[in-house]
N, C-alpha and C positions, 0 to 999 in steps of 0.2 A: 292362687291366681285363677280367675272365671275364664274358664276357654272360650273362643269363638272361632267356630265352626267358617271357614271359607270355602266357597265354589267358583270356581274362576272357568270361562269360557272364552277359550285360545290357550295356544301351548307352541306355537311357533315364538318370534322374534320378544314381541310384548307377554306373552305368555312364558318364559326364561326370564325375563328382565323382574316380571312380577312375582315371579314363585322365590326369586334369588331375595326380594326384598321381603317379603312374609316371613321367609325362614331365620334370615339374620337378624329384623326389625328387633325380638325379644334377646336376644343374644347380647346387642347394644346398649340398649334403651331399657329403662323400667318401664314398660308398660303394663296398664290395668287389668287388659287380656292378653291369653297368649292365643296368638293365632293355628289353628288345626287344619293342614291343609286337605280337608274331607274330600273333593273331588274334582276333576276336570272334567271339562267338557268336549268333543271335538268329531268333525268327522270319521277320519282313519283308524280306525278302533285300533289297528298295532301300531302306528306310529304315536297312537293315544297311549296304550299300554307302554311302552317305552319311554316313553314323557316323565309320564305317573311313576314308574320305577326310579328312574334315572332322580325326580327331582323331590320324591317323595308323598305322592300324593297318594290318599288310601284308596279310593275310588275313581273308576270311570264314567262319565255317562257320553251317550251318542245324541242324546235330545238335551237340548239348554231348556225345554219348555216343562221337561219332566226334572233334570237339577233342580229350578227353582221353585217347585212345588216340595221338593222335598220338605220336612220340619227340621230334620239337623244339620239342618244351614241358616247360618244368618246373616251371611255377607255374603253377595253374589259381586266377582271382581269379571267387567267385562273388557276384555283383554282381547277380543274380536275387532275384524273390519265394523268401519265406522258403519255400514250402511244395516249394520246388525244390534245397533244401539239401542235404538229406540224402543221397538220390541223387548227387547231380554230387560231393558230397564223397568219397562211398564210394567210386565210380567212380575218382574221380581219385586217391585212396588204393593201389587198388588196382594202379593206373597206375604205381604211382611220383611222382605227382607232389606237390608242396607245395601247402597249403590255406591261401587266402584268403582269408576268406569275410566278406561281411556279416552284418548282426545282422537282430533274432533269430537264433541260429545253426539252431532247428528248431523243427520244431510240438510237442514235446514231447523232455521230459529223455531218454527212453528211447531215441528216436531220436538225442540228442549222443551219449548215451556209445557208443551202435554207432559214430557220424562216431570217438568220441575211438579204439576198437579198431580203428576199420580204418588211421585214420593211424599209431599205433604196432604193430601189427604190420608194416605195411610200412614204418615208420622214416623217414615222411616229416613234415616239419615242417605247424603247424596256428596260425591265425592267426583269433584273433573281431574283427572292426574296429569296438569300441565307439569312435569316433574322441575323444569327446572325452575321453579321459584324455588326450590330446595336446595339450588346451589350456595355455600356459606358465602360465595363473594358475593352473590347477587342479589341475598340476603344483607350484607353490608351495604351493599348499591343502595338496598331501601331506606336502612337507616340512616345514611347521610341525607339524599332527600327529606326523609321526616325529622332529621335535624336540624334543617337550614342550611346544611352544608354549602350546597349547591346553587340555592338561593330560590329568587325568581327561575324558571324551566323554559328558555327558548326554543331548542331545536332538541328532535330525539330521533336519532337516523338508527334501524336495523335492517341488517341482511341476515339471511339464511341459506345460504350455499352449500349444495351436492353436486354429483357430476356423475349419480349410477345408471342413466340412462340415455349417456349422450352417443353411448355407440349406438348405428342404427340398426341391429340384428337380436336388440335386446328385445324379450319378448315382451309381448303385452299383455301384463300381467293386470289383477284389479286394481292396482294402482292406478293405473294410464284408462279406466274405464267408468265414464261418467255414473253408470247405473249402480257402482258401488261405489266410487270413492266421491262423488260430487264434481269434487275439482280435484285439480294440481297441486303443484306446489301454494296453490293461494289457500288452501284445503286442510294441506297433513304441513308445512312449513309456516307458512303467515298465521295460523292458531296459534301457534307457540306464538312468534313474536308478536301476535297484537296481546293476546293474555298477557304475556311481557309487559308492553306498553300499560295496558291498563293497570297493570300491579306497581308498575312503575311511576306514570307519569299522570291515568286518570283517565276519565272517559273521554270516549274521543265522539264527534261532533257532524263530521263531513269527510267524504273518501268519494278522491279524483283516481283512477284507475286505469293501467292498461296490461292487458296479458301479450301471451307470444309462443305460436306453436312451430316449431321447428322442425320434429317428425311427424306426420300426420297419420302414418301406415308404419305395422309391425308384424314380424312371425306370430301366428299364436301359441300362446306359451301352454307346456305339456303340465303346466301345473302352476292353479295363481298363486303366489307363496312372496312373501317380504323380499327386499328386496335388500337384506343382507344374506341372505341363502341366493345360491348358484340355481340357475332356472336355464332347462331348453328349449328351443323351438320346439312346437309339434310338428311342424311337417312344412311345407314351401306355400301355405297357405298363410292368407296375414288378413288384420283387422283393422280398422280403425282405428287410433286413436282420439279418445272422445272430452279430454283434460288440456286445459293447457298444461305448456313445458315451462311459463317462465312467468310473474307476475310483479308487475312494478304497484305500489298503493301512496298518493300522498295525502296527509289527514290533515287536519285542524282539532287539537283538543280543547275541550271545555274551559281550560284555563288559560287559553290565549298560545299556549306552542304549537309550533308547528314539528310533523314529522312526516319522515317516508320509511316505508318499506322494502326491501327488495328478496321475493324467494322465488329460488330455480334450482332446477335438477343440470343443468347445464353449464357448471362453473366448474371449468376442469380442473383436477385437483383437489376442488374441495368437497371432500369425503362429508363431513358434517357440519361443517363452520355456520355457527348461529353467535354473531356478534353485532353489538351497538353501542353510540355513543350519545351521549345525553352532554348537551350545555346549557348551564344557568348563569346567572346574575354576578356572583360570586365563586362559580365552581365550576369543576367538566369531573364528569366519572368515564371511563371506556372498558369493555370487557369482551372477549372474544372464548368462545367455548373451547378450541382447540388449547386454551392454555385457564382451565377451568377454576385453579387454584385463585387465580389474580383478579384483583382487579386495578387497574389505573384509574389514581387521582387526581386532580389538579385543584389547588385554594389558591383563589386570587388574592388572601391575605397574607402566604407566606413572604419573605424577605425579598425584596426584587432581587437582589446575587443568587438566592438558591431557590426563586419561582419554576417551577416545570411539573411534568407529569412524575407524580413517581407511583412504581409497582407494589402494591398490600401483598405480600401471601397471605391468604385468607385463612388461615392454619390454626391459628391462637386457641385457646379455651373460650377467648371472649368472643371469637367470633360464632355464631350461633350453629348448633349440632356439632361442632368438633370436639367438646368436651367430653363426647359420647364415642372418640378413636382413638387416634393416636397420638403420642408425643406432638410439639409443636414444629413444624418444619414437614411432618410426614402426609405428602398428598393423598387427596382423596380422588376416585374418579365419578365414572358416569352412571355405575349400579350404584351408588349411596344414594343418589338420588331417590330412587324408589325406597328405599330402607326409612329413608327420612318421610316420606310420603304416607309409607304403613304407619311409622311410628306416630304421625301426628295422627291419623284418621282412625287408629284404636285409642288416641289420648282421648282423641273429639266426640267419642262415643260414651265413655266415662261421665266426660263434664256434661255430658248436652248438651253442647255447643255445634253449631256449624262449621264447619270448616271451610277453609278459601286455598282453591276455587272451588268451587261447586257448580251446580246447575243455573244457580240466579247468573254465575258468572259467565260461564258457557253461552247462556244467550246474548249477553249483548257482546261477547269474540262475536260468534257469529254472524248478527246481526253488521259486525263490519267485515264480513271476511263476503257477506252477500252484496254489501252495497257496494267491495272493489269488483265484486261480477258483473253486478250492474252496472256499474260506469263503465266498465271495459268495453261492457258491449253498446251502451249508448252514446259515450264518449259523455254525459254529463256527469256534472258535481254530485253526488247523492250525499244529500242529509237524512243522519240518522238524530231518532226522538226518543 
């Protein structure tokens, strides 16, 4: 088997999540290449060092601008805040090398499509890591859809709810800070779910929008860092917050349904909950991440005495990537996801093929994750082309 050398830049939260799925990906899956985890990237050269031991990575580097120029690498995995995309992408574009990237793939659409022209001029392959299309339910969701299951597609309702920054002493970290993260929750939350939508239901058309800031001032944090890691104030000084807290989006898709949105950091209780339900003609499917195995069905053709929703474990050999785990019954959770992600994206290497999502797809998320900014703030319909 041909190795392929990776360079990944981040080693915090998505930087663990990524290294966990490289290392297993070949373990599971026959793949073409086996992945070599050559180096990380990161500021804190000991807490770098410590990373790279702990997760096995053979190399450090302190500059992403000198990794990517390396020659024995050929995958750069960017596992960084988003406002660090664009850059490392181009770079490593330029490089030769193939694009890995985390989501959001940029602070704006203008900025993907430059990411999308520098990977095809230099004819390297380009990877957006919305992971959960790799869920096997949600992976089922699709193919009833492109069964007919479902039917004609009326209404496609999803939410995304957290609740780690509703106390008001949390610090303000780059999350809560427009110059790196863009936005809010319409930003690092509603990506997922309009990629969702789109993978689901198709492009979407027109987005009426409105946001909602609830703390507007915060301690400044002794350190910007994810916001599954525990963070201090610095001292009795505080900043701004420059994000919304909360963002409502209603759309019109291309094929006549309607849907909405809804992602917040402000739903108490909910830790990570990204759930949606979809109604057609002939069907309803509903799936909720907290119970990741499942997904609910409804067929308006079963028997009127035993018509209702009933619950799939998504577990079987037939349903897609399971055949690559465990016995049937045995759940999987929320790192397979990434293992499924490597595994497709060194298949996709092989074949020559593109893989989805990618960059083409990245911009037009974006493209509506801008036009709910815009409406928010002008209170109009914005259509997108």
């Amino acid at each position: 088997m041909k190795e392929l050398s990776i360079g990944i830049v981040g080693y915090k939260f998505m930087g663990r999540a990524h290294s966990n799925g490289w290392k297993k990906a070949p373990l599971f899956f026959d793949l073409p290449f086996k992945p070599v985890l050559k180096a990380v990237c990161g500021r804190n050269e000991a807490a770098l060092n410590e990373f790279a031991r702990k997760w096995g990575w053979q190399e450090t580097e302190t500059s992403w601008r000198k990794m990517v120029e390396r020659p024995d690498i050929d995958v750069i995995d960017i596992a960084a805040p988003q406002h660090l995309h664009y850059d490392i992408a181009i770079a490593a574009a330029k490089n030769g090398k193939h694009v890995f990237c985390e989501k959001p793939l940029a602070m704006s659409s203008a900025q993907a499509e430059e990411m999308l022209e520098a990977c095809e001029q230099n004819r390297v392959h380009h990877f957006l890591n919305h992971n959960y299309r790799r869920v096997p339910a949600i992976s089922l969701a699709k193919k009833l859809i492109d069964t007919k299951k479902i039917g004609q597609i009326y209404h496609w309702r999803c939410c995304y709810q957290q609740d780690w920054v509703m106390d008001p002493n949390f610090p303000l970290t780059w999350q809560l800070q427009q110059e790196f993260a863009q936005s809010g929750p319409q930003w690092d939350l509603n990506s997922h779910c309009v990629d969702m939508a789109l993978y689901l239901i198709g492009k979407i058309t027109a987005v009426s929008a409105l946001t909602g800031h609830f703390i507007t001032e915060r301690p400044l944090a002794e350190e910007a860092t994810s916001h599954n890691l525990k963070v201090r104030a610095k001292s009795i000084e505080s900043g701004k917050v420059t994000v919304e807290d909360a963002a409502l989006m209603m759309v019109r898709f291309e094929n006549g349904a309607m849907g909405s949105f809804e992602a917040t950091r402000f739903a108490m209780g909910r830790k990570n909950r990204l759930s949606f339900e979809i109604y057609g003609s002939s069907g309803a499917i509903t799936f909720d991440l907290e119970r990741m195995n499942e997904l609910r069905y409804y067929s308006a053709e079963d028997d009127q005495d035993t018509k209702g929703f009933k619950t799939i474990l998504a577990t079987a050999e037939s349903h897609k990537y399971m055949d690559h785990w465990w016995p049937e019954g045995h759940i999987i959770g929320y790192e397979h996801t990434f293992v499924h992600a490597m595994a497709d994206f060194l298949t996709s290497l092989k074949e020559d093929e593109m893989i989805s999502p990618n960059f083409t797809d990245g911009i037009q998320g974006l493209k509506v994750l801008e036009a709910g900014i815009r409406s928010a703030q002008t209170g109009n319909v914005i259509s997108i082309i």
